[in-house]
TIPATOR-590170 format. One line per 3 residues: number of its first residue (from 1); their letters; for each residue x, y, z of N, C-alpha, C, O, CB. Coordinates in steps of 0.2 Angstrom, whole numbers, plus 5000, padded with zeros to 4 digits. Glycine has a CB too. Example, Ala and Ser with C-alpha at 12.3 -4.5 7.8 and 13.67 -1.06 7.14 Angstrom:
2
1	AS	5066:4972:5039:5062:4978:5039:5066:4984:5039:5071:4983:5042:5057:4978:5045 | 5064:4989:5035:5068:4995:5036:5064:5000:5039:5067:5006:5040:5070:4997:5029 .
END
This chain:
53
1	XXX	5004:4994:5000:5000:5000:5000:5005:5006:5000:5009:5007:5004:4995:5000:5006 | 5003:5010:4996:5008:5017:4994:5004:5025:4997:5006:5031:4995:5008:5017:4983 | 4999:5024:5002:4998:5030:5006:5000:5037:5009:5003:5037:5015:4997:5029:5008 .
4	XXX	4999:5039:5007:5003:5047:5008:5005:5046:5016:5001:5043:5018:4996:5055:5007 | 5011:5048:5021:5009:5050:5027:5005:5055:5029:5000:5054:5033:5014:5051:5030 | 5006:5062:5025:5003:5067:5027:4994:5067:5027:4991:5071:5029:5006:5072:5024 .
7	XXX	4991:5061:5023:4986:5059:5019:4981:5058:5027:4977:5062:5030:4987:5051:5014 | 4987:5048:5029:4987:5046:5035:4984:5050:5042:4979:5049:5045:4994:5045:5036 | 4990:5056:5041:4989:5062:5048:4983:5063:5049:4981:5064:5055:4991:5069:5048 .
10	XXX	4978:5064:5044:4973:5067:5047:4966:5063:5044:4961:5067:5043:4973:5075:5045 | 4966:5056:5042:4959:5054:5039:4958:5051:5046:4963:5051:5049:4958:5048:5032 | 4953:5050:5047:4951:5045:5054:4944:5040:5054:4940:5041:5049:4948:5051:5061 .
13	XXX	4944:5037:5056:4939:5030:5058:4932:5037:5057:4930:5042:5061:4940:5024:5068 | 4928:5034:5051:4919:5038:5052:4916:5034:5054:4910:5035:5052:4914:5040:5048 | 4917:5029:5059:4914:5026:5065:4913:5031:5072:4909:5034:5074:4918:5020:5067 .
16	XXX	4923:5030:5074:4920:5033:5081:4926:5040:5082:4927:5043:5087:4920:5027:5089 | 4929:5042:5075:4933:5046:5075:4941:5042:5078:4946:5045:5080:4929:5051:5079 | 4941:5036:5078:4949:5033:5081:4953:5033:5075:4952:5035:5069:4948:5023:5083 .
19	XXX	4960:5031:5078:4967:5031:5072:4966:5027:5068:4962:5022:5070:4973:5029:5074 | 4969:5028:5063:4969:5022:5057:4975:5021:5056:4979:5026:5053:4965:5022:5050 | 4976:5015:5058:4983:5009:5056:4983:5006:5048:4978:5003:5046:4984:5002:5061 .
22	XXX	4990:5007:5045:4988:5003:5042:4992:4995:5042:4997:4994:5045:4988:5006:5036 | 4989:4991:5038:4988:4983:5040:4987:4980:5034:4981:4980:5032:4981:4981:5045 | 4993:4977:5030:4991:4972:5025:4987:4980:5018:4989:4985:5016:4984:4964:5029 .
25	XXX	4981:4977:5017:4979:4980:5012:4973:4984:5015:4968:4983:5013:4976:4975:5006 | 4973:4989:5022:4969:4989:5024:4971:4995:5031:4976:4995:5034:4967:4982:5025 | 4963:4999:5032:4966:5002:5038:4962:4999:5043:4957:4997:5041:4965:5010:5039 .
28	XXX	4965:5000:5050:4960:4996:5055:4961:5001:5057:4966:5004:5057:4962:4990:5059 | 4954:5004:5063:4954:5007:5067:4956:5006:5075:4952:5002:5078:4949:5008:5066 | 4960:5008:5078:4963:5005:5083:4959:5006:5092:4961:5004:5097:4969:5008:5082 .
31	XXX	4951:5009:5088:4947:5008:5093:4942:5005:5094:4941:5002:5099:4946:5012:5094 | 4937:5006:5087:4932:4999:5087:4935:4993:5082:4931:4989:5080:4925:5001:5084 | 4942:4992:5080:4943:4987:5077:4938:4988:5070:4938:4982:5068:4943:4981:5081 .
34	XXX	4935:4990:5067:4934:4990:5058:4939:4992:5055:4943:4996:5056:4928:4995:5056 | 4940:4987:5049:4945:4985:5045:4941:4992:5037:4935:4991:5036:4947:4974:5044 | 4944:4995:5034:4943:4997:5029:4946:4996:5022:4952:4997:5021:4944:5001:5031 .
37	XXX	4943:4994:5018:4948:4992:5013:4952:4997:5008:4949:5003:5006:4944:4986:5008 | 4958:4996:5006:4961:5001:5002:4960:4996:4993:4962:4990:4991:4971:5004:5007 | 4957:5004:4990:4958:5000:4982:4961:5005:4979:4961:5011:4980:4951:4997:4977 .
40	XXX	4966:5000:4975:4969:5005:4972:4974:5011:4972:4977:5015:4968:4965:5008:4971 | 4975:5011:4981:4980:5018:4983:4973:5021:4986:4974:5024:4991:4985:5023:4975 | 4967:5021:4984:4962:5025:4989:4960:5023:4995:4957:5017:4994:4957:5027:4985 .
43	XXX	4959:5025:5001:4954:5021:5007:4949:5022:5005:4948:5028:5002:4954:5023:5015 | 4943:5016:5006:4936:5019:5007:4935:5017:5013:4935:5011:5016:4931:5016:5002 | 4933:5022:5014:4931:5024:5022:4923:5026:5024:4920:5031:5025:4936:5033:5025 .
46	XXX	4920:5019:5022:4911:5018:5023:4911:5012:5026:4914:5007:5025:4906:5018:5015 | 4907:5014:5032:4906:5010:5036:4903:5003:5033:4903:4997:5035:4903:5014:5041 | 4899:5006:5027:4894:4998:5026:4903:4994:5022:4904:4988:5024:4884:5000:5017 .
49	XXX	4905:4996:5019:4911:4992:5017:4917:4990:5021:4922:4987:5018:4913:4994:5013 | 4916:4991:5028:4921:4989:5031:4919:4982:5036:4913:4981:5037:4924:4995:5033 | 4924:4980:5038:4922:4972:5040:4926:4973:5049:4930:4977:5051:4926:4964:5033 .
52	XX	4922:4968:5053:4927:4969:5060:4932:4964:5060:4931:4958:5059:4922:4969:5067 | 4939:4968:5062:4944:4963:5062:4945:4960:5067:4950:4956:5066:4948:4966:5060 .
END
């Protein structure tokens, strides 16, 4: 995964507002654990598409 850091700094979980790690092909939030998938170089950061890790 080729993600900006400065990108990183500031997108956040639109669950509950937590950090996002990233993990394989994927951001996990490190508060409620929903995994977000990254396509492409983009996160999609929608809750209906993300899965609990």
């Amino acid at each position: 995964m080729n993600l900006d850091p400065a990108l990183l700094a500031i997108i956040v979980c639109p669950h509950d507002h937590g950090t996002l790690l990233e993990v394989a092909d994927e951001l996990v939030c490190q508060t409620c654990k929903l995994a977000y998938p990254v396509r492409d170089d983009i996160p999609v950061l929608l809750v209906d598409e993300a899965r609990q890790s």
